[in-house]
Each structure stands twice: as structure tokens, then as C-alpha cells.
N, C-alpha and C positions, 0 to 999 in steps of 0.2 A: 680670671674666673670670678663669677659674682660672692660676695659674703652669702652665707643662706643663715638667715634665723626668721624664724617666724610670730614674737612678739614687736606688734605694733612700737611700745616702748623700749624696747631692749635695740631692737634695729634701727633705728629712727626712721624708719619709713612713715610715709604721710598715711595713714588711715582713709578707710574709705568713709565718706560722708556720713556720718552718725544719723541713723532714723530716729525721730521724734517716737520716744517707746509712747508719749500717752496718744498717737495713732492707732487707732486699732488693728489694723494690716497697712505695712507697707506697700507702695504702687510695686509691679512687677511689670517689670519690661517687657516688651516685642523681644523675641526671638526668632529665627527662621534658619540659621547660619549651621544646620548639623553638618557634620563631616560627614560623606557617602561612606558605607563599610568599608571599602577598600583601603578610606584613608585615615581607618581611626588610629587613636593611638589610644590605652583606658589608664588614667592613673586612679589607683585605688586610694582612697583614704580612712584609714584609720583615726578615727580621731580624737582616742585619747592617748594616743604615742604622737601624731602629727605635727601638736606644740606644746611647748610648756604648761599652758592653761587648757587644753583639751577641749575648748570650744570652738565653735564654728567659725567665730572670727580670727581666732587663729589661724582657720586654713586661708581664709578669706586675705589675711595677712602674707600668708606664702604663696600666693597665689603667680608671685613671678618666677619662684622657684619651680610649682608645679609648671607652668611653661616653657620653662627652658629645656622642657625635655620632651619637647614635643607631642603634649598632649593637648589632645582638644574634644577630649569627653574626663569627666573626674567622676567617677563614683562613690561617693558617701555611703561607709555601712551603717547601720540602722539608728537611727537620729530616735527614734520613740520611746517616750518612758518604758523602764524595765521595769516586769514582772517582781513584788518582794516575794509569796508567799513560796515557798520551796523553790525561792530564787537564789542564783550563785552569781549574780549579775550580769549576764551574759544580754548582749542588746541584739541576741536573735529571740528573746523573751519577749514579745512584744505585748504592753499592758494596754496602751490606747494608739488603733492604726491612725488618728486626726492630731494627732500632738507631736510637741518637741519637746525631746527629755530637756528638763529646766540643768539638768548635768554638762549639757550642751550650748545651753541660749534660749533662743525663742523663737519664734517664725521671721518674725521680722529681720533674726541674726541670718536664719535659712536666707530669708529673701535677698535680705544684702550680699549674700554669695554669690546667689545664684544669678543676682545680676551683674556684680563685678564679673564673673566668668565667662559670662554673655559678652559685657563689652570686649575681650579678648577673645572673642568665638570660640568661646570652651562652652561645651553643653555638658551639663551636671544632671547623672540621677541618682537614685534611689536604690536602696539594698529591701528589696520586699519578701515577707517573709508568710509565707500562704499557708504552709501546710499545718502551723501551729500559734497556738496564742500562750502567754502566764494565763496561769491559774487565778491568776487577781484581775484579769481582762474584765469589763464590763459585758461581754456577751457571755461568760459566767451565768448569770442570769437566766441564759435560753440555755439550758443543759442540750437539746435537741438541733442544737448546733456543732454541739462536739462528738464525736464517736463514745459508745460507750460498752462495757462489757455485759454478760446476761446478767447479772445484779444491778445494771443502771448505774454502775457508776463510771464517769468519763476516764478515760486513761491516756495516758505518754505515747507519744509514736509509738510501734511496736515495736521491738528490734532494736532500736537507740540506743539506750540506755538517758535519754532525754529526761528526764524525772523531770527539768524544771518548768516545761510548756505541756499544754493538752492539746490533744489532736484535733482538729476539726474538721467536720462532717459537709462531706462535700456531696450527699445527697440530700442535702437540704437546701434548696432554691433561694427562698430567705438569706439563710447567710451567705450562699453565693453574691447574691444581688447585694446587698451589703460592703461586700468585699470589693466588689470593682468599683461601687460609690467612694470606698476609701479611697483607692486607687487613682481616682479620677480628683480628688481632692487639694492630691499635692500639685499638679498641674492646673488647679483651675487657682488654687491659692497661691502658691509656691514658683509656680513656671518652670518648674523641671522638665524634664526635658526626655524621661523615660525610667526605664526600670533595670537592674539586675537582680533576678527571681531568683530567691534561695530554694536549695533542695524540690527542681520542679518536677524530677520523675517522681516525688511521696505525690503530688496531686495528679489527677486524673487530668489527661489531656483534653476532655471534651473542655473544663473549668478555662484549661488557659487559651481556646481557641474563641470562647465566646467572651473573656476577658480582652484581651486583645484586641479585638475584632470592635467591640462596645466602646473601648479607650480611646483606639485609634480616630473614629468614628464620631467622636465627642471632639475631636481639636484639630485645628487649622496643620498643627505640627506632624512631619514625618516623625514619630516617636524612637527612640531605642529600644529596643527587646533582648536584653543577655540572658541567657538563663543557665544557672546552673544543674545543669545536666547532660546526659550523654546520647539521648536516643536517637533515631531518624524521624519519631515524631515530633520533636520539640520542633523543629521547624516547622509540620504541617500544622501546629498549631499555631506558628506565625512569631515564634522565635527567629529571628536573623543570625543569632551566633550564641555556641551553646560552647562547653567545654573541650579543650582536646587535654584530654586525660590522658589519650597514650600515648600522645608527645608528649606532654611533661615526663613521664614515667620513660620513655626512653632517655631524653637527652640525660637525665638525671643519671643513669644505668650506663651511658656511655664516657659519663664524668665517672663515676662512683665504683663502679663495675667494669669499668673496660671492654664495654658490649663497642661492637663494631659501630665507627661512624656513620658508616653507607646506611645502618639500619633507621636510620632517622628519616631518610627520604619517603623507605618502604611505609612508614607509620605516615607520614607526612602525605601519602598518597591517597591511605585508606580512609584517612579522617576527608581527606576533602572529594572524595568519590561520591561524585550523585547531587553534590551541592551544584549551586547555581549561581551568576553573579548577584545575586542579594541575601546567600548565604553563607556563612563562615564560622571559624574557629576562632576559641579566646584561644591566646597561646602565651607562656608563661614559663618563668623560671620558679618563681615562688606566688606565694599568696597569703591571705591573711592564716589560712588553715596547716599551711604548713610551716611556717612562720611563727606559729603560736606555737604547734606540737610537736612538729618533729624535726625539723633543725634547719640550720641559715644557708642562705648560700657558700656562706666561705666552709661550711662542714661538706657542704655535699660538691663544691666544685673548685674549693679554696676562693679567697679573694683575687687570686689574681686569675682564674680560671671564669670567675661565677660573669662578666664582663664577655668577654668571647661567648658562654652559653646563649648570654643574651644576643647579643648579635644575629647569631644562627638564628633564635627564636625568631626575632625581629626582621629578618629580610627575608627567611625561605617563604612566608607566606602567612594570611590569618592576621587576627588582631591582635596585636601584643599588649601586654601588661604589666604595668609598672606598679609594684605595692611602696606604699610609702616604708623606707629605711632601707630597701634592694639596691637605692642608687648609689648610699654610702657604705655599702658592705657592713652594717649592723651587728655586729660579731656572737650579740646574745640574740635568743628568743623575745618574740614582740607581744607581747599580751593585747587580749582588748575585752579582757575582761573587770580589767582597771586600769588606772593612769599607769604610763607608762613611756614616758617622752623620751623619745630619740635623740638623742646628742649631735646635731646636724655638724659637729666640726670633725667629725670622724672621718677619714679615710677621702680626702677633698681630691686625692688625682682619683676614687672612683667614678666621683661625682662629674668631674672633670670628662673621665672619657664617656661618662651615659652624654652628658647634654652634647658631646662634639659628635658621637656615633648616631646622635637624634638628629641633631641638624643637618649631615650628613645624609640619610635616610628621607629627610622630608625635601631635599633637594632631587632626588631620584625616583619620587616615587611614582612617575609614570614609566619608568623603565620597571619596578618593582612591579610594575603590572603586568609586564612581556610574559614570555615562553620561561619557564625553570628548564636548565639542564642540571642535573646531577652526576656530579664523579666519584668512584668508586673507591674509597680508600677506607683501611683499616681507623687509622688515628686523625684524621681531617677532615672537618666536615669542608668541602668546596661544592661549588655550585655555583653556576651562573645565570643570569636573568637579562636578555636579551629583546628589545620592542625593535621599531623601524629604521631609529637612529642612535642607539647607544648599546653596547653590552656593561654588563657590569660580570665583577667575579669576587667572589667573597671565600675566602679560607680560615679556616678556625682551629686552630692547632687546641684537641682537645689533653692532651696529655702533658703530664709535669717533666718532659725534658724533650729538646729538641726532637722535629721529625722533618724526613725530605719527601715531597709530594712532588710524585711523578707526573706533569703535565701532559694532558691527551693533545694529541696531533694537531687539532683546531685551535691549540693554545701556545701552542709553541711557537716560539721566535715572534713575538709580539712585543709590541710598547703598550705602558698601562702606565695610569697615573693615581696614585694611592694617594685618595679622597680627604683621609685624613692628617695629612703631611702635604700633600701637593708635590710630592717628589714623583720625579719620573721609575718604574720601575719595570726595566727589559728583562722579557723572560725568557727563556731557555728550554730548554729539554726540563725542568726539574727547579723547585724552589724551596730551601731551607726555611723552616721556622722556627723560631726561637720558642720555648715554653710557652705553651698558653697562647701564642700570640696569635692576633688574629688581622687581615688583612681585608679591605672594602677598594675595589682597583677597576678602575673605570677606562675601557679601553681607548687607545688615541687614533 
């Protein structure tokens, strides 16, 4: 298994080619190389847990680690100076949408990412944050830009409890047209490569179909569009994959709770009912939001559980998502509301089985595109995924002590070869699993 550390000096890794800072902007490469949906993989980057120095070039430094696990889109959360004035420094505060928090780097650090990412055909974007700015924001200025109450004066999202951003006023043409100038700025400087839209049911959908529409429209690039949120319209606005909320919320419920496994398919069905092949689900075990607030995977599925959940997530269907410190089972909560660097030597056989269950995965994944069948059991998630020329069959033993899954008819008395061992494995009437364990078995 490789070492993972992510300072250029501490690893002795060769750095990537230093840009001349008194350049005023770095060149930004050609890209063209995005993954189609079906084959993304997203890793999340926090980036001041992601390395010891919390800058850019530090991810730019792990950048073999984030590969190894099969991702080939990274999303960066929000790179922008933070809001001071009734700030808690939170980098969904955003103080100027044109800049890079000097906390971070400079554009030029941006660009040298984004193009090292490129040459590994990773396509990197952006965490954009729409419905609100700091109070120290330079549109400030235009008060008639922000929402306000009958005294004139601007307020907090409603409902929040937000106090540190003020809302903005998205019946104002002006700062719309503005907004998607921003937008278009990291891509004409930057070469990113698209966006994941914070909180997009707070704005109005008409905002993000003529955003979209206008960005796309400006560049040669098939762009990304994640957004978070949950509606049927986020698509018609031209979102390609928005949140499955109540997949997370079950598999969570069936670790945690002992909710029936079978009920993951039900949820699994309803989330992708009506989409289209250019439409899809993020899908996830953790993230940065629950990560920070309400607890790690090793509380909600144990560590040696939280591995199997991913699996399920990762081959019944949808885009999966990897947050940075989910691969080594991170045992505390991950802030990013300050430094907060991850101890990458923690827990290396988990790390071990994300990058071998990835590469795994990216070897299969035009079977991963077939027919799903799903089997009915209490405590195992099973399911098989079947195209022209291969089956696959995946079991995941959700519970902390052995269980025997009763094989359907269509499975019995068969040879499989379990993907990740290469052992042969003949099945029967019936297959014991050991705690937590979980199986990827490719029929012969």
C-alpha cells in the first residue's frame, strides 16, 4: 500500500513545477477529458483538515492519494476570503466571489492544481455559494441587492439561524447578472471545470436555469452541475445530480437503527424514478456537514462496518462520494471552520480496502451499468448488476455478528470469483457472513 502524506517536504515527493508568482496569472491548460455521470467518482476536499499546511498545494501534493481511490472529479469547498464582520469563519461566508482566500494560496496555487488534476484526468470544481454573501462583501454597497425587512434593513436567511451571511435578493437582475459573471470567471481564469451549488432550493429556480444555461454556453466544456438539494426541479434547471438524502438517511438507519436492509433498494428506487441517463444522485456515507456536526462513520456504522456501507453506496447505483478522512476512518469530528489536519496514518487497512474496493469498481463499471436485481433480506444488503457479458453480485453483511443469506434460485449452485481476493467462491443453497463483511463476486 502506498505511504500517504501530503507535504511536499515531509514525503519527499517531487513537487509540481513552481509558477513564477511575479506572472500575473498562470497559463491554464486545455481540458476536455470529464468523466460521463455514470462514471464519476467525487472526492471532496476539505482543505484545511486535507494537509498539514491547509493550502492548496497541499492537496495539489496528495493528489496521488486522491487517485488512488478512484476519483476523477475533486471538489474543493469554498476557496474565497471569509466574511470578518459577525463572522465565525466559516468559508460558506463568502467576502469576495473573484478571489482566493490568501488562507489558502493564490490563483496561481488554484491553477497549479487544477492543472496537475487535469494531467491525471481529474476534473476539479468549485463549492459556489448563491444564496448568500458576509456582511463585509463589497456588494454591501448595493443594499438592493440583498433582501431586506420593512425598516430597510438587510437580514440573515430566514429560518437559519445564519447570522454570519446576508441574504441576497434574487429579484434583482443586476446582481443576478453579476453572479453568473462571477461564476464564469473561475472557468475563464481558473479552468475549472464546474460547480457544486450550496443550499440551491434557498434560490429560486428560474436564477439557476438561466445561470447554467448562460455558463454552459460561454465554454467549449461539458461543465458539472452538483447541487445541493433535493427537488425534481433542480434538474429542470439543468442540474445533472443533486442530493440523495434519503439514501443516506436510510443506509444510516439500517446501520444504526436496524431498519430492514431490503428497505434501501425501496429508497434507491424512488430517488432515481423519473431521472434520465444524464441524471443522477450524489450518494454518500458521510460528508463535510455531518462530519463536522453530528458524528463519524465509525459512531454511526463502527469502523469496521462504515467500509461495507460504502460499498452498497458505491455499486447500487448514483455518484458516490468520498469526503476527505472517510477513507481512514477519522475517529473525531472534522471541522472546516479552522485548521484541522487529519493524521493520514490512521487506520491504513481502511485505507487499504477503499483504494482496492475502488479499483475493483472501476474495473466493472460497464457491468455496473446493467440491470440491478435486488434480494430481500432483513440484515444484507445483496444485489446483483448484470449487462451482456458478466453478472456481478455484491453482499454486505450490515450487522455486528454473523448472518446466513439465503440464496434465490437464480444463484444457487453457481461458481463466482470474489474480485477482491481472486479466490474462487461456490455457492450453495445459502452463504455465511462473517460481521460486517462484505463480498464483490463476479460470476464464472
Amino acid at each position: 500500500m502506498m505511504a500517504v502524506s501530503f507535504s511536499c517536504e515531509e514525503s519527499g515527493m517531487v513537487p509540481p513545477t513552481p509558477i513564477d508568482k511575479e506572472d500575473e496569472t498562470a497559463t491554464v491548460n486545455s481540458f476536455s477529458n470529464i468523466a460521463k455521470l455514470s462514471d464519476r467518482v467525487i472526492y471532496e476536499v476539505n482543505l484545511r483538515a486535507f494537509s498539514s499546511s491547509g493550502k492548496l498545494a497541499g492537496v495539489t501534493a496528495g493528489l496521488d492519494h486522491i487517485q488512488s481511490l478512484g476519483t476523477n472529479v475533486i471538489w474543493l469547498m469554498p476557496i474565497y476570503p471569509i466574511g470578518q464582520l459577525k463572522g465565525v469563519n466559516s468559508p460558506y461566508s463568502v467576502q469576495d466571489y473573484q478571489a482566493v482566500n490568501t488562507e489558502f494560496g493564490d490563483l496561481n496555487d488554484l491553477i497549479a492544481l487544477v492543472n496537475e488534476a487535469h494531467s491525471r484526468d481529474m476534473a476539479v470544481i468549485l463549492d459556489w455559494v448563491a444564496n448568500h454573501t458576509s456582511w463585509d462583501h463589497e456588494w454591501m454597497q448595493t443594499p438592493d441587492w440583498y433582501v431586506q425587512d420593512s425598516d430597510g434593513n438587510i437580514i440573515e436567511p430566514p429560518g437559519t439561524g445564519w447570522t454570519d451571511v446576508a441574504e441576497l435578493n434574487f429579484d434583482n437582475i443586476d446582481m443576478q447578472a453579476e453572479m453568473i459573471a462571477s461564476m464564469k470567471y473561475w472557468i475563464e481564469e481558473a479552468g475549472i471545470d464546474g460547480f457544486r451549488c450550496d443550499a440551491i432550493d434557498f434560490v429560486p429556480d428560474a436564477f439557476w436555469s438561466e445561470a447554467i444555461a448562460s455558463i454552459n454556453s460561454a465554454t467549449d466544456k461539458e461543465l458539472i452541475w452538483l447541487g445541493e438539494g433535493g427537488k425534481a426541479e433542480n434538474f429542470t434547471s439543468g442540474f445533472e445530480f443533486n442530493y440523495a438524502w434519503d439514501f443516506y438517511g436510510k443506509i444510516k438507519n439500517i446501520y444504526s437503527n436496524s431498519n430492514s436492509a431490503s428497505g434501501l433498494f425501496v429508497t434507491h428506487e424512488q430517488e432515481m424514478s423519473g431521472l434520465d441517463a444524464n441524471q443522477s444522485k450524489l450518494r454518500y456515507i458521510t460528508n463535510h456537514d455531518v462530519y463536522a456536526w453530528d458524528e463519524t462513520p465509525e459512531e454511526v456504522y463502527t469502523n469496521e462496518g462504515s467500509v461495507g456501507a460504502f460499498v452498497a453506496t458505491a455499486f447500487i447505483g448514483g455518484v458516490p462520494l468520498i469526503y476527505s478522512g472517510q477513507e481512514i476512518g477519522r475517529p473525531s469530528l472534522i471541522s472546516f471552520f479552522g485548521k484541522d489536519p487529519i493524521d493520514w496514518s490512521q487506520n491504513p487497512d481502511i485505507l487499504k480496502q477503499y483504494q482496492d474496493l475502488m479499483a475493483v469498481r472501476e474495473s466493472v463499471l460497464e457491468v455496473l451499468h446493467g440491470e440491478l436485481i435486488a434480494y430481500s433480506d432483513t440484515d444484507v444488503i445483496a444485489f446483483s448488476r448484470t449487462n451482456e457479458t458478466s453478472e456481478l453480485l455484491i453482499l454486505v453483511n450490515t450487522r455486528a455478528t454473523s448472518k446466513t443469506f439465503s440464496l434465490p434460485t437464480s444463484l444457487q449452485n453457481s461458481s463466482w470469483e470474489n474480485l477482491l481476493t481472486d479466490e474462487n467462491i461456490p455457492l450453495g443453497n445459502e452463504i455465511s457472513l462473517d460481521a460486517f463483511q462484505y463480498l464483490i463476486l463476479q460470476k464464472q
